[in-house]
C-alpha positions in Angstrom: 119.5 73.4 89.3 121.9 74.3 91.6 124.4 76.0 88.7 121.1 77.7 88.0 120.3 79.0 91.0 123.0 80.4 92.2 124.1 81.7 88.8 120.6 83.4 88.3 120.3 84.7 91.3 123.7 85.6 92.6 125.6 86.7 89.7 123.4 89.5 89.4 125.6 93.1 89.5 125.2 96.7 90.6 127.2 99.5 90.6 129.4 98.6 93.6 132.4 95.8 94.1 131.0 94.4 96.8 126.9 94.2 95.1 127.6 91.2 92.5 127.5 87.9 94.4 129.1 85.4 91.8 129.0 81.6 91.3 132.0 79.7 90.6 130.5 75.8 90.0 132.2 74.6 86.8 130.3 71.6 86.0 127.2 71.3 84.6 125.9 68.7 86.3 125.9 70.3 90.1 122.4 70.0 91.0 121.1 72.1 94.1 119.9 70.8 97.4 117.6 73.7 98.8 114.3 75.6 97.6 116.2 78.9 100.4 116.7 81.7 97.7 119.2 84.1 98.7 118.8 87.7 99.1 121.8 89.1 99.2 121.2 91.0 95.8 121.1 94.4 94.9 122.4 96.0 98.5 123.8 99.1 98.5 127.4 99.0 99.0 127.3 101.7 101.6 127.7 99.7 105.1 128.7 96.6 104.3 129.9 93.3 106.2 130.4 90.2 104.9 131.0 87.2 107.3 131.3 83.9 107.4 132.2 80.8 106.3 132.8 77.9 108.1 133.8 74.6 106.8 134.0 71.1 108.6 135.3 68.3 107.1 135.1 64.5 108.0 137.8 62.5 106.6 137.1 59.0 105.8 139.8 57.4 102.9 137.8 55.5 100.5 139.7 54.6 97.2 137.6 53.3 94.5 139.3 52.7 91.0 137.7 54.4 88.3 137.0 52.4 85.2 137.7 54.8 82.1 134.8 53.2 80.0 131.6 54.3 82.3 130.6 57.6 82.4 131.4 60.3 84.7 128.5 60.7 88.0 127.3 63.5 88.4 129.5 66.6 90.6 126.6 66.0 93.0 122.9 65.1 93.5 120.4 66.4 96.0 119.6 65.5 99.3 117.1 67.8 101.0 115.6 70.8 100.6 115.6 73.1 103.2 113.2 76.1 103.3 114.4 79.3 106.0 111.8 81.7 106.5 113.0 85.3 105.6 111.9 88.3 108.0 110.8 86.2 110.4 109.3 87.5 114.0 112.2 87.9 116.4 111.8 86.0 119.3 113.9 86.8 122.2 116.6 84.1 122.5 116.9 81.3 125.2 119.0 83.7 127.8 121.5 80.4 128.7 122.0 80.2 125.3 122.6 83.5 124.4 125.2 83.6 127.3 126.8 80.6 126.0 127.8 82.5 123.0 128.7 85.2 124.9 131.3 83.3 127.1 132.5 81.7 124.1 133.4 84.8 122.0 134.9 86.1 125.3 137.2 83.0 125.6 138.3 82.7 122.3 139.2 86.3 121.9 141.4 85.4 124.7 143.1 82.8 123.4 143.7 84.3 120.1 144.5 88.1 121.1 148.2 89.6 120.4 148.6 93.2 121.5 150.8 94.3 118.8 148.1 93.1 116.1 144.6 93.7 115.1 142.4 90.6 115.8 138.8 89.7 114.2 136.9 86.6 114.3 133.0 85.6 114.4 132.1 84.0 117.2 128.5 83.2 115.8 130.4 81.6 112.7 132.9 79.1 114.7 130.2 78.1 117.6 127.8 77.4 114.8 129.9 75.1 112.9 131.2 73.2 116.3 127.5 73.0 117.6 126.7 70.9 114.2 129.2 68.4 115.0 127.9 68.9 118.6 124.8 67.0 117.3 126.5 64.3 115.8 129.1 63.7 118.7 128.4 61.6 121.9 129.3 60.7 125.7 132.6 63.0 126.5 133.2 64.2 123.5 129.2 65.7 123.1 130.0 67.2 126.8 133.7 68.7 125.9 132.4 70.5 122.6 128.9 71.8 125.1 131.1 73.0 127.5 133.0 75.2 125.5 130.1 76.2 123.5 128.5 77.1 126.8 125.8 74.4 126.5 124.5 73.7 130.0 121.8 71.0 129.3 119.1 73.7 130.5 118.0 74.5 127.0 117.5 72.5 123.6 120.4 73.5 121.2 119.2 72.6 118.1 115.6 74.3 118.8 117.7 77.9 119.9 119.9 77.3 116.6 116.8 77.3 114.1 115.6 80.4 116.6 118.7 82.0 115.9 118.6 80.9 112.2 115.5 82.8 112.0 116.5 85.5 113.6 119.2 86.6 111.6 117.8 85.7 108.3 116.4 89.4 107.1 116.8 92.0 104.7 115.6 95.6 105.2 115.4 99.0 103.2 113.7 102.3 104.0 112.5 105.2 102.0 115.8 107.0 102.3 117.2 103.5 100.8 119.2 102.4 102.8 119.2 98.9 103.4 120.3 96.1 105.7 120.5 92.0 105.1 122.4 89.3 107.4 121.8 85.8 107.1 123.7 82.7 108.4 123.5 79.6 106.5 124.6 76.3 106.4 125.2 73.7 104.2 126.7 69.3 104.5 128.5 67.8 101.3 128.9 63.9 102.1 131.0 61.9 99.8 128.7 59.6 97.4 130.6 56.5 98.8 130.1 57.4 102.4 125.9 58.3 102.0 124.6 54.8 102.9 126.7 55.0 106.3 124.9 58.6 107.5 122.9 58.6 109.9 119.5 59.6 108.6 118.9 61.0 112.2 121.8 63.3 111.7 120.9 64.5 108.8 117.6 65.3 109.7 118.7 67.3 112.7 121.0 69.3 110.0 117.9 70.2 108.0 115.5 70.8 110.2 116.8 73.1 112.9 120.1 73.8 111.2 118.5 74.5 107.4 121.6 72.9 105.8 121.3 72.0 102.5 122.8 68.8 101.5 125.0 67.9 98.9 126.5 63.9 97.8 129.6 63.5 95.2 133.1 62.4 94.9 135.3 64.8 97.9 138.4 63.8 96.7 137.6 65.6 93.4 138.7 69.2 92.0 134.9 69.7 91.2 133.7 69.4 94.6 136.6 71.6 96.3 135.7 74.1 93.4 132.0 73.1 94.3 132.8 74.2 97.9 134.6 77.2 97.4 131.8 78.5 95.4 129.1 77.6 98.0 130.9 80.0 100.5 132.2 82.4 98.2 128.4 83.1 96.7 127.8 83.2 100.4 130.5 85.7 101.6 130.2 88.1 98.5 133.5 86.1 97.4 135.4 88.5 99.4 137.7 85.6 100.1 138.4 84.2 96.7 138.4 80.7 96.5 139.4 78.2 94.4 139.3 74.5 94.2 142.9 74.9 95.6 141.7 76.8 98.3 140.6 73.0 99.6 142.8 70.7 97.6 143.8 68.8 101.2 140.2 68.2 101.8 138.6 64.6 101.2 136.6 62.3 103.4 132.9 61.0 104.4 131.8 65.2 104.5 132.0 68.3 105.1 130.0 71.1 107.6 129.8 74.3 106.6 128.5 77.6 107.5 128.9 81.0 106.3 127.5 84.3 108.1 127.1 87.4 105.7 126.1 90.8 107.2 125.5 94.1 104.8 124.0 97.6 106.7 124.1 101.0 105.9 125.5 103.3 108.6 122.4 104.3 110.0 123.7 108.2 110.7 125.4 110.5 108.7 129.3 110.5 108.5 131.9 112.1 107.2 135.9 111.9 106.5 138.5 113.4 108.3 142.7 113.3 108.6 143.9 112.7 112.5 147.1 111.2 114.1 146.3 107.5 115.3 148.8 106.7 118.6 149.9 102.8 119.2 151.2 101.3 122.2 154.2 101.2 120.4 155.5 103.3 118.0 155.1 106.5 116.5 151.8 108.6 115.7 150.2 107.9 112.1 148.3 110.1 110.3 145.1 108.3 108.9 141.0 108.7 107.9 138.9 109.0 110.4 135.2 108.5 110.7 133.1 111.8 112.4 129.8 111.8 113.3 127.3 112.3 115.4 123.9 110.4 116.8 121.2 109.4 119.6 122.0 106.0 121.0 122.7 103.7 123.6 125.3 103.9 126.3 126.4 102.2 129.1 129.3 103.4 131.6 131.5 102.3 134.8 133.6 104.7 136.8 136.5 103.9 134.3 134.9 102.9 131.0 132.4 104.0 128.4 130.6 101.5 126.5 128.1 102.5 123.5 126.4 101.8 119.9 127.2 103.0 116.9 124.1 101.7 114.7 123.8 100.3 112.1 120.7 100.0 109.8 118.4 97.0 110.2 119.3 97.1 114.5 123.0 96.1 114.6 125.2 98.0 116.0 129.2 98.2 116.0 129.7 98.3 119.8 133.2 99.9 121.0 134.4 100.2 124.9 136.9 102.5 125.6 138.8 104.0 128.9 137.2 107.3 130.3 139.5 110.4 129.8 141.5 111.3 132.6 140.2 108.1 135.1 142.6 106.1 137.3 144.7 103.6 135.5 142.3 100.3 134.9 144.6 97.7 135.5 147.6 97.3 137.5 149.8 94.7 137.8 149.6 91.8 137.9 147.1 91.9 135.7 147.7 89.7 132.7 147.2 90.6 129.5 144.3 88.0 128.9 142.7 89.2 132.0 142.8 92.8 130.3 141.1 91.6 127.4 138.4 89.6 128.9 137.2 92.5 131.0 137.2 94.3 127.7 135.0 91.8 125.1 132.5 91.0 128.4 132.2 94.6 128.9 131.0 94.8 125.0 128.9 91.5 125.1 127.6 92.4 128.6 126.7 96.2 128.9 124.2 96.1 131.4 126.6 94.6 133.6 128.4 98.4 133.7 125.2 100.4 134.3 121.6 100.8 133.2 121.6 101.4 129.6 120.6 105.3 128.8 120.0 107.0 125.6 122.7 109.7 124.9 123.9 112.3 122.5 126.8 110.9 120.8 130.3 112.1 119.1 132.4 109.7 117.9 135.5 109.8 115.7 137.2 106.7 115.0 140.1 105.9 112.2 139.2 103.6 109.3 140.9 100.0 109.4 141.2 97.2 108.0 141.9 93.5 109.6 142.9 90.3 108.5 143.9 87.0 110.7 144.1 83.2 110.2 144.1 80.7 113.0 145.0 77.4 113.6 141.3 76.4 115.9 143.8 72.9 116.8 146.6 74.6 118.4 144.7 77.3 119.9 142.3 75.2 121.5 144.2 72.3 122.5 146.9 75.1 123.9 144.0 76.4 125.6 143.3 73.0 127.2 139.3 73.6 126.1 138.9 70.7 123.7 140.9 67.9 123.6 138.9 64.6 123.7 137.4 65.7 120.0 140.7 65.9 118.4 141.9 62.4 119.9 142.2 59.5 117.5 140.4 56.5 119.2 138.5 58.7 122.4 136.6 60.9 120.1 133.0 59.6 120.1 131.1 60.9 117.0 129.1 58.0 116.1 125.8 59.7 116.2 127.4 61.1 112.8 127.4 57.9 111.7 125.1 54.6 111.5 128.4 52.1 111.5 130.4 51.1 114.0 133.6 50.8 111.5 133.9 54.7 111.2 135.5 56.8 114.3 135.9 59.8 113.2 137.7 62.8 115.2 138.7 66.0 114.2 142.0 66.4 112.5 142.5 70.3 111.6 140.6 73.2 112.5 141.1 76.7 110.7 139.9 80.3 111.0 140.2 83.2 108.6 138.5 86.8 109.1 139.2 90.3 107.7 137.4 93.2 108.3 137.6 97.0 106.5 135.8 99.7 108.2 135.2 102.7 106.1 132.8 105.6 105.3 130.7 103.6 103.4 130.0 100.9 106.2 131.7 97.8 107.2 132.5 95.2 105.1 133.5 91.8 107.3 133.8 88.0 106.3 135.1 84.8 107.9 135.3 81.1 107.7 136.2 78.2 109.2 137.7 74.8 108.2 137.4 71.7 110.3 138.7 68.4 109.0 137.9 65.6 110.6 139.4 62.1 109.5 138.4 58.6 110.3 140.3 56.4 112.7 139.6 53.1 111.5 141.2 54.2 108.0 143.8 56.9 109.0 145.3 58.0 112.0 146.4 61.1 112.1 116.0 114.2 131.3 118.4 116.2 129.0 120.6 113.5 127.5 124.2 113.3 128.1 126.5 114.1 126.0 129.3 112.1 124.9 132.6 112.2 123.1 134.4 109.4 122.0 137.8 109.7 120.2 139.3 106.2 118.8 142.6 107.7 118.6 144.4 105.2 120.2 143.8 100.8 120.7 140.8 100.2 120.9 138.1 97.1 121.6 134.5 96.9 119.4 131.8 94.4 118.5 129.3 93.6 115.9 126.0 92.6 117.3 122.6 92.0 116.0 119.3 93.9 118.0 119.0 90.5 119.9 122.3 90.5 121.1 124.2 87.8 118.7 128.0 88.0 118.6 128.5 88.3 115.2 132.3 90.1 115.3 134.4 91.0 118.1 138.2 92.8 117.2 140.5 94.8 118.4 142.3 97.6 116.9 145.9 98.0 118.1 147.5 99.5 114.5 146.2 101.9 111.8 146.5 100.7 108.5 
């Protein structure tokens, strides 16, 4: 069923690269855990981004010998089924929540950010995953991971997660055709000889405010790495390419994971232009800029204009840059850091600058492309945010788990992104990797007019109409 459903209704193709959504599950005998069909077919290539994946793994070693004379088991046998409701209303999201996110995409671009590189992460993508091991964590270690998620206790996370869920589960097209679809899913693949020891509770917070489908097989096998890989790259447009030996380190009692995809048109004409793109550092480069023009949103400070670029379907890439001519912004001793916090708040908090007002538009920016990979450990224990979590014998996760022999913590933690902006649209895709391994086993009037010329570094966002952080980057280089 599951070899079915995602080669049936995935592995469909149009005319563009990035339209054919392929499966990759070699074995037969993968059975799906869902009734959620995916509809990320037959988009228009124009305006794309791709997000998200993001994988946690729990660790537990479990040997069993395997006796040559019985048969194989199956790759892996459902669990749940899961139903997410496409096109849903949009409700307006918990404000503390939303904030939360906020904060969170704010801090991490600051721990992350060089100034001699081009950064891009999702925010939405790593909070998600950490907030579904939120759920199965407890005492200090629950309260470390809510803190740096930005969960205050004044809201019920796992009732704004299904709200946000919703929210961004939608697929659009008008008569011009041109289209939108985002969606975030997740998805939990538990080892067979761990199953017993989950806790039902868990799992039922998973699939009903978290819509993860649920897998069960062998995780020290090639077919459930390549089972994996194939999960996220049928979610993610396979813009990553993965392979069983894309997670050949990965074992354990299971797995979280969650991929974001996004796909819009631009939703106002554009066209292609040559200009000189000036670093920091270094000389000018000639490069393809976008030109175009449109009625949108704007926000501005005495020193900094902030406004929407839309996209169809409500998002919008969001950039902040300096006004022409104003008084330097900072001045020493202004750190670096500090710079860039200003910066991503100023993009996830607009209405902080000014009322918003609706303005006539010119923008010219230079195509790019980004690509990053992060160690989440180092940064955030560098960071001093979480430490307790990634602690052999402190981290408390036992709402995971209905034994008291399993303490599992989190062991490794990794982030990929890239991003290519182009004429067409915006093509974007990320995951993320966290391993977690088990102590008790293994240690280890008339409108203004605007002007805005990307010609040098330059901040921007992806955001949904609700507000989401989906992407935030920087562009420091052309390519």
């Amino acid at each position: 069923m599951f070899r079915r459903q995602f080669e049936k209704k995935l592995n469909q193709k149009s005319p563009s690269k990035f339209d054919s959504i392929k499966g990759r599950i070699p074995n037969s005998n993968v059975r799906s855990v869902t009734s959620r069909k995916p509809w990320i077919i037959g988009l228009s290539a124009i305006g794309s981004v791709a997000v998200a994946g993001i994988v946690v793994a729990v660790t537990l070693a479990s040997v069993s010998s395997k006796n040559p004379l019985l048969p194989e088991p199956p790759v892996a046998k459902q669990l749940n089924a899961p139903s997410k409701p496409l096109n849903s209303p949009k409700q307006k999201p918990n404000a503390q929540y939303l904030q939360g996110l906020k904060d969170f995409a704010v801090n991490f671009a600051t721990y992350t950010d060089k100034e001699e590189e081009n950064n891009v992460f999702s925010p939405l993508s790593i909070a998600t995953a950490f907030s579904m091991a939120y759920e199965g964590a407890r005492a200090e270690t629950k309260e470390e991971l809510g803190k740096m998620l930005g969960y205050d206790g004044s809201f019920d996370v796992k009732t704004c997660v299904a709200e946000m869920l919703k929210a961004t589960h939608f697929t659009a097209e008008d008569k011009e055709g041109k289209k939108a679809y985002c969606d975030v899913a997740d998805a939990i693949f538990i080892d067979q000889e761990f199953s017993p020891f989950l806790s039902e509770n868990y799992l039922k917070i998973l699939t009903d405010y978290y819509y993860a489908e649920a897998f069960s097989g062998d995780l020290k096998s090639d077919e459930m790495h390549e089972m994996l890989a194939s999960w996220i790259n049928s979610k993610t447009n396979e813009l990553f390419h993965l392979n069983a030996d894309s997670f050949k380190d990965f074992a354990g009692i299971l797995w979280l994971c969650n991929t974001v995809y996004l796909k819009a048109n631009w939703a106002c004409d554009i066209f292609e232009e040559t200009r000189s793109f000036y670093p920091k550092q270094g000389a000018a480069k000639e490069t393809t800029f976008l030109h175009g023009y449109v009625q949108t949103n704007g926000y501005a400070s005495d020193s900094i204009y902030v406004c929407d670029i839309p996209l169809y379907g409500g998002l919008s890439f969001r950039v902040a840059v300096e006004k022409p001519s104003c008084e330097p912004l900072f001045l020493p001793p202004t750190t670096y850091a500090e710079q860039e916090q200003y910066w991503f708040r100023s993009i996830l908090n607009p209405e902080q600058l000014s009322e918003v007002k609706t303005i006539d538009l010119e923008f010219i920016m230079p195509t790019f492309k980004s690509h990053q990979k992060y160690d989440l450990k180092e940064v955030l224990q560098d960071a001093g945010v979480v430490r307790n979590a990634f602690t052999p014998k402190v981290a408390d996760f036992h709402d995971m788990v209905n034994s008291v022999e399993h303490d599992p913590f989190i062991s490794k933690a990794i982030h990929e992104a890239l991003v290519d902006v182009n004429k067409d649209g915006i093509e974007a895709a990320a995951y993320t990797v966290i391993e977690m391994e088990d102590e008790s086993v293994n240690v280890g009037p008339a409108l203004e007019k605007w002007v805005i010329q990307l010609d040098r570094p330059f901040h921007y966002g992806i955001v949904d109409s609700l507000g989401y952080p989906l992407f935030l980057g920087t562009v420091n280089i052309a390519e």
